[in-house]
C-alpha positions in Angstrom: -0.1 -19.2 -12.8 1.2 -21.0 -9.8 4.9 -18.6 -10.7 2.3 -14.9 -10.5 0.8 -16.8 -7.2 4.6 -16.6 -5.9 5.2 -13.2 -7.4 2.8 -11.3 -5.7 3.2 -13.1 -2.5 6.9 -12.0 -2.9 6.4 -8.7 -3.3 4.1 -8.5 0.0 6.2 -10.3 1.9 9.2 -7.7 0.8 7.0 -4.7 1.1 6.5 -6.1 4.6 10.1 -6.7 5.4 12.2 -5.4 3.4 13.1 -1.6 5.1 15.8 0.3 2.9 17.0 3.3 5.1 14.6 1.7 8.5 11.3 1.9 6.2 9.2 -0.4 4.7 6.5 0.3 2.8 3.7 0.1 4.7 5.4 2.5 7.2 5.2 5.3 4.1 1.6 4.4 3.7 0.9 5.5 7.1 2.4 8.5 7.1 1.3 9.4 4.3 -2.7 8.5 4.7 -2.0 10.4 8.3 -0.8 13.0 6.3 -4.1 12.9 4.1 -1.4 12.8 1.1 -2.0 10.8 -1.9 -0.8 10.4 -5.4 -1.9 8.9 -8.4 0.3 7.6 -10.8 -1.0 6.3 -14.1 0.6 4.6 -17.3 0.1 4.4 -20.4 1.0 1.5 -22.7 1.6 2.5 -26.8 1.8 -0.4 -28.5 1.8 -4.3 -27.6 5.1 -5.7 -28.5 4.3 -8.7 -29.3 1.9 -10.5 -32.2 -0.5 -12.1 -30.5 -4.5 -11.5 -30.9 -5.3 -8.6 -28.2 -7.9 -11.2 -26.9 -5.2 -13.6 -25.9 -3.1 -11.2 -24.4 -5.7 -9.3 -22.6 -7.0 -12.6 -21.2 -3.5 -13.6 -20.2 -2.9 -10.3 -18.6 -6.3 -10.4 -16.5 -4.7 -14.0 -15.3 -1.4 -13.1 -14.5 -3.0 -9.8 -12.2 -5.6 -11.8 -10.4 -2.9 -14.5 -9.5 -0.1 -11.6 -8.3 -3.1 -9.7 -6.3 -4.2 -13.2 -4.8 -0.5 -14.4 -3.7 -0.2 -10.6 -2.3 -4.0 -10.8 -0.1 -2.3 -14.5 1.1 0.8 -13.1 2.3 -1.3 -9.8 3.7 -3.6 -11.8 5.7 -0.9 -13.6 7.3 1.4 -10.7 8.3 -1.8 -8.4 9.0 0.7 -5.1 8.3 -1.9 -2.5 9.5 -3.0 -4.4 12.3 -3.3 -1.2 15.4 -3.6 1.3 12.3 -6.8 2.5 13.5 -5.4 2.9 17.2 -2.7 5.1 16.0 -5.1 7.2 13.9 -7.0 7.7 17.5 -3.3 8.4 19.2 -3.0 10.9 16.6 -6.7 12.7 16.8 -5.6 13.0 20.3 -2.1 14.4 20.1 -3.5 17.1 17.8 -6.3 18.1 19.9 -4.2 18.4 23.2 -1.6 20.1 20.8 -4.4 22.5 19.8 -6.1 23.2 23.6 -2.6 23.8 24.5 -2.0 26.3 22.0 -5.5 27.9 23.2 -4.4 28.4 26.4 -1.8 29.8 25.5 -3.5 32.2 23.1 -5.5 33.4 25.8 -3.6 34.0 28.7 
């Protein structure tokens, strides 16, 4: 469990970090929630693979998930990657409204 601890706090770290082509991940999650954009993606798993009682595996699974999500909320807490989110939501809000009274007073003269 201690391994799924260092997963998790892995993959936060490198979705915090890591920026192929100047972007990291939580860059595209602000864009895209400014965006109001969002997809869900789903999967669906046909057959276990391997011959153990599904109460066993299930349990195991449940495990493994809480220890990845619990290295990832460490790592999260300490890098605090949408720390100012809100503030550039408000930047935003205004942007579009003085992008909007421009366009207004435009309109009408």
């Amino acid at each position: 469990m201690p391994f799924m601890f260092l997963c998790g706090a892995a993959v936060e770290w490198l979705m915090i970090n890591w920026r192929p082509n100047g972007v990291n991940f939580y860059d595209t999650y602000r864009k895209n929630n400014l965006e109001r954009k969002e997809k869900f993606l789903s999967e669906e798993i046909d057959e276990m693979s391997l011959r153990v009682p599904i109460f066993s595996y299930i349990k195991a699974s449940v495990v493994s998930i809480l220890f990845g999500l619990a290295g990832a909320q460490t790592v999260h807490r300490i890098y605090k990657p949408l720390e100012g989110f809100q503030e550039e939501i408000d930047q935003r809000k205004k942007e579009i409204r003085a992008e909007k009274a421009r366009q207004n007073s435009e309109n009408n003269t």
